[in-house]
N, C-alpha and C positions, 0 to 999 in steps of 0.2 A: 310745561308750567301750567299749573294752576289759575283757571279763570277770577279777571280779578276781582268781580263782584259776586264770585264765589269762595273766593278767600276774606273778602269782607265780611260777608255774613259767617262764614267758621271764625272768623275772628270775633265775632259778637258774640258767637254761641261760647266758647271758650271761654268769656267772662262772664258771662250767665251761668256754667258751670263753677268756676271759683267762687263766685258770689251765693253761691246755692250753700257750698262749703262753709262759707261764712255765717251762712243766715242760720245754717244747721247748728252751727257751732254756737252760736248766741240761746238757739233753743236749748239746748244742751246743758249751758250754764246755769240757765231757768230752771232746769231740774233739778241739777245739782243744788241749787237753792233751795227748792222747795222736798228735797230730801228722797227726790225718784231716781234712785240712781239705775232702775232697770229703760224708765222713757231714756234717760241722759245717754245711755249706752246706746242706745235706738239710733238717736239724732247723730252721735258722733259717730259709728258708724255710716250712715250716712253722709256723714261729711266728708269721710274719705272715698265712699263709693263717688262721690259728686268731685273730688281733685283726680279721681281714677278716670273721670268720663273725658274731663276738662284735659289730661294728660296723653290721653288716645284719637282727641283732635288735633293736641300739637303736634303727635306724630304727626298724624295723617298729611299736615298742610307741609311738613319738615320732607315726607317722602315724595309730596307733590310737588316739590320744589317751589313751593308758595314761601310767604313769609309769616311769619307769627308777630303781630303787634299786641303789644297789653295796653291796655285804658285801667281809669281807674277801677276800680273794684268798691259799689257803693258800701253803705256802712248798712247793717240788717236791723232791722227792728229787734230791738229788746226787752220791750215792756209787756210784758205777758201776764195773762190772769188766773189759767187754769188749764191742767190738759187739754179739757174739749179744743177751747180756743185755739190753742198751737197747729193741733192735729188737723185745725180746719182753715189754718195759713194754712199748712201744709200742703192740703189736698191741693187749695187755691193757686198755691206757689207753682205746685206740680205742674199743673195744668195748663199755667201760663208758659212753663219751658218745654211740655208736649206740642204747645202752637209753636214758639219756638223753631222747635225740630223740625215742626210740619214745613213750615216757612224755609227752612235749610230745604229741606227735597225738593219746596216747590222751585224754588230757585235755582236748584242745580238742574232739574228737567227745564226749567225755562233756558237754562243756560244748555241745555246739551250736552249736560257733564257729564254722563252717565257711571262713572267712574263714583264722583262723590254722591250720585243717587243711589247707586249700591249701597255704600259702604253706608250713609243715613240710615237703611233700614233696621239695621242692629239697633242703634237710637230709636226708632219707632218703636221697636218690641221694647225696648228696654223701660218707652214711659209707659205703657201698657202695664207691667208689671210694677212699675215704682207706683202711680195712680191707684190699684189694686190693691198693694202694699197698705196704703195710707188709708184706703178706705174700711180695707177690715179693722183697724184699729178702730175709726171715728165708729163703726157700724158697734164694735163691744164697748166703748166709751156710751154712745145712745142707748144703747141695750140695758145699761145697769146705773147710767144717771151717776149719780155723786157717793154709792158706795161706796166706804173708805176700804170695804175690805177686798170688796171686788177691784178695786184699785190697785191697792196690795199683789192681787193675782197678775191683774193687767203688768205692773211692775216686772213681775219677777218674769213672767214671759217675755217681755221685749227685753231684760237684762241678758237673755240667753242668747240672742243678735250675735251669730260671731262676723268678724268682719272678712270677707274673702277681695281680694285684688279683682276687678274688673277686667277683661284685656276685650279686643276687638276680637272676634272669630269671624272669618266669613267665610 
């Protein structure tokens, strides 16, 4: 069985994960508002990549013979102003569920888990790439300021996002 204040903390991380889904999904609708439907595509994918992550911890704790508890899941911000802005939750968001992560490893080495230190590192690589993700956008968002056309570009490139399943390899 699964140590229990390392099933706590995956059980935190797992509604950080759903919650990410949500907050994506709220972005999401922002664009579909304001008529981006290539950002909109962006975000919801993401959204499912973030139910995919949250989905590969419940195994994990279901295989460890741990328990899976749900709390509530807060409600995401939806008042948004402009791309830049979203993109720069984003980054922010990202970053706070990289520490997160961090905070899962360091716990599970504190704990001797070595089992759930393992299997975290896929998680590590994974904010590496989503953080990187987020930042080449904000980096062409600063690059071209409030071009509506280069916006346009911006568009149609993120609209091309196809969404792939997640799974854990180790």
């Amino acid at each position: 069985m699964i140590n229990k204040k390392v099933e706590d903390i995956l059980n935190a991380q797992i509604n950080k994960e759903f919650y990410s889904a949500y907050l994506y999904l709220a972005m999401s609708a922002y664009f579909d508002e304001i008529g981006l439907k290539g950002f909109s595509n962006w975000t919801k994918v993401q959204a499912r990549e973030e139910v995919d992550h949250g989905m590969i911890l419940f195994d994990y704790l279901i295989a460890r013979n741990g328990r899976v508890e749900f709390n509530q899941i807060d409600i995401p911000e939806t008042n948004f102003n402009e791309p830049m802005q979203v993109f720069e939750k984003i980054y922010e968001h990202e970053k706070s569920v990289t520490a997160a992560i961090n905070s899962v490893a360091s716990m599970s080495e504190d704990e001797c888990d070595l089992a759930t230190r393992n299997f975290i590192d896929w998680y590590i690589a994974e904010q590496v790439e989503e953080e990187a993700n987020v930042y080449e956008v904000i980096k062409k968002l600063k690059m071209f300021g409030s071009d509506k056309s280069i916006l346009y570009l911006i568009d149609k490139e993120l609209g091309g996002r196809e969404y792939s399943q997640h799974r854990y390899e180790n």
